[in-house]
N, C-alpha and C positions, 0 to 999 in steps of 0.2 A: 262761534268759533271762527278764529282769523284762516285764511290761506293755507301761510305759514305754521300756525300748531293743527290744522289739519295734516298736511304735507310729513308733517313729522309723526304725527299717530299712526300714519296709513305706513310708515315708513317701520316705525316698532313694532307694527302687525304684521308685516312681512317679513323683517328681519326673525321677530321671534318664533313666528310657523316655521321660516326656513331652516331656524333651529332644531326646533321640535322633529321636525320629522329628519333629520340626520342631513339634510340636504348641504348645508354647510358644516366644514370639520374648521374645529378649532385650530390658528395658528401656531399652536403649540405642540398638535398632535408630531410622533414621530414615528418612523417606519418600525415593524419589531424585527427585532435582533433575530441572525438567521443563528440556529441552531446550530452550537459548535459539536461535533461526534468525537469522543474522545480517544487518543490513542491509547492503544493495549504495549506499543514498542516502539521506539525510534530507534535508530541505528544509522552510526558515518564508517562503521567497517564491516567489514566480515572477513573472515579465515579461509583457504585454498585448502584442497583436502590434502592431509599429509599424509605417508605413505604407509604409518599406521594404521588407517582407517578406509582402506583401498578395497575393490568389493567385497565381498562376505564378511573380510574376518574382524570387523567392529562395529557392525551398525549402530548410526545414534535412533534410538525411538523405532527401530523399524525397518530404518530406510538407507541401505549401502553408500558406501561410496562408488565413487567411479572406477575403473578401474587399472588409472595409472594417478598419481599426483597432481596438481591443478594448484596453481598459483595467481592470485587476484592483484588487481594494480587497488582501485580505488570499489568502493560502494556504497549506499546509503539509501537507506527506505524508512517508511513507516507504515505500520499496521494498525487500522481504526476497526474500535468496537463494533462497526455495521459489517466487519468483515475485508473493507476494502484496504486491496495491499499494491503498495508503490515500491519497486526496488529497479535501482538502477546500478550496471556493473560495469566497470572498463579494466581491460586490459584481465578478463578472467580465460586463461590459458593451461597446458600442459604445462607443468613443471618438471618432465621427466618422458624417457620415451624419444624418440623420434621426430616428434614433432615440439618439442621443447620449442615454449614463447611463443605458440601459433597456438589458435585455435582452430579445429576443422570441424564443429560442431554449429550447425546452419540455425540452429532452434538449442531452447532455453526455456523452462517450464520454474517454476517457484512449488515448493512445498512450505504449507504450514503446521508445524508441530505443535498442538498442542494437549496435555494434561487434562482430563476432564476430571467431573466432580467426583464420581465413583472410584479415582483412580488409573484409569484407562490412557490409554496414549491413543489420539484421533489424526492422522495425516490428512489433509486436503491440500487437492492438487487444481494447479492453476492450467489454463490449456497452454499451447505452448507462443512461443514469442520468437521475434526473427533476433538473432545473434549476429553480426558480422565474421565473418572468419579473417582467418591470416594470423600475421607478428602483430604481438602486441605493438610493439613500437610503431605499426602501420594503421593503427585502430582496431583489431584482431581483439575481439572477446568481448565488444562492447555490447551491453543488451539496456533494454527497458522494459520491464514489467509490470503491468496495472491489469487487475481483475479484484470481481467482488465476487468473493467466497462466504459460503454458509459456515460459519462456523460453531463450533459446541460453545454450549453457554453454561458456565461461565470457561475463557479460553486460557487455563492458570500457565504457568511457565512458557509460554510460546517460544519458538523456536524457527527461522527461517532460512529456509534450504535452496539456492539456485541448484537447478539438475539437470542431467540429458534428457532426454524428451521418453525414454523411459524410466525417469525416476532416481537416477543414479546421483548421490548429492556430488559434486565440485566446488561448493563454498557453502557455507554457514554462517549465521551471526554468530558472535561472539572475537574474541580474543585470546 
């Protein structure tokens, strides 16, 4: 046997162990794909509570409103099936009242409404989150809220609620 097809044998010996034992990955391997969690809701609005719906005498699912009117500039969240909820609010204030266009509510908590399988209505509630006060026009009512909640499986009709820090709704999704 010449040098050269030695050289080369010893060379397919160790290329093909290196194989074998995973010690080299094929140039073609690719990272895997991260798990996308699907959402249960998106939403780019929500509604201010109108004056129909103002403590006791409407509750949606359970949960009052506050109790004077509350007007929203902009909002938009989404709710993933692991439970975790993103909602973000500007310019969410009194529409009524005294303090009309100001908010003076320091904290902001989220509720999520949802429908379980039995039929049942299940609230879970988010801890709370800092709010800006003042005129809207000065930034007054702006929040952001992120927490991972437990939620009931399966979570049918969802529903999401910004509220006072005890529970009292001031906007909801929908239109």
């Amino acid at each position: 046997m010449t040098k050269t097809s030695l050289l080369a044998a010893s060379a397919a010996i160790v290329l093909g162990t290196a194989l074998a034992a995973g010690a080299l990955t094929p140039a073609v391997a690719k990272p895997p794909k991260p798990t996308k969690i699907p959402k249960v809701l998106e939403f780019q609005t929500m509604v201010g509570l109108p004056t129909t719906y103002t403590g006791t005498q409407n509750p949606i699912r359970g949960v009052n409103g506050g109790g004077l009117p509350w007007s929203i500039g902009e909002a938009a969240g989404e709710l993933k099936e692991d439970g975790h909820l993103e909602v973000a609010v500007s310019g969410l204030v009194f529409a009524a009242g005294p303090n009309t266009g100001r908010n003076t509510v320091a904290s902001f908590r989220a509720i999520v409404s949802c429908l379980t399988s039995d039929g049942s209505v299940e609230n879970v509630m988010t801890g709370l989150f800092p709010a800006t006060t003042g005129a809207a026009a000065e930034g007054g009512g702006n929040a952001d809220i992120e927490a991972d909640l437990v939620l009931p499986q399966p979570c049918i009709a969802s529903i999401v609620f910004v509220t006072s820090p005890t529970g009292a709704w001031f906007a909801t999704t929908g239109r």
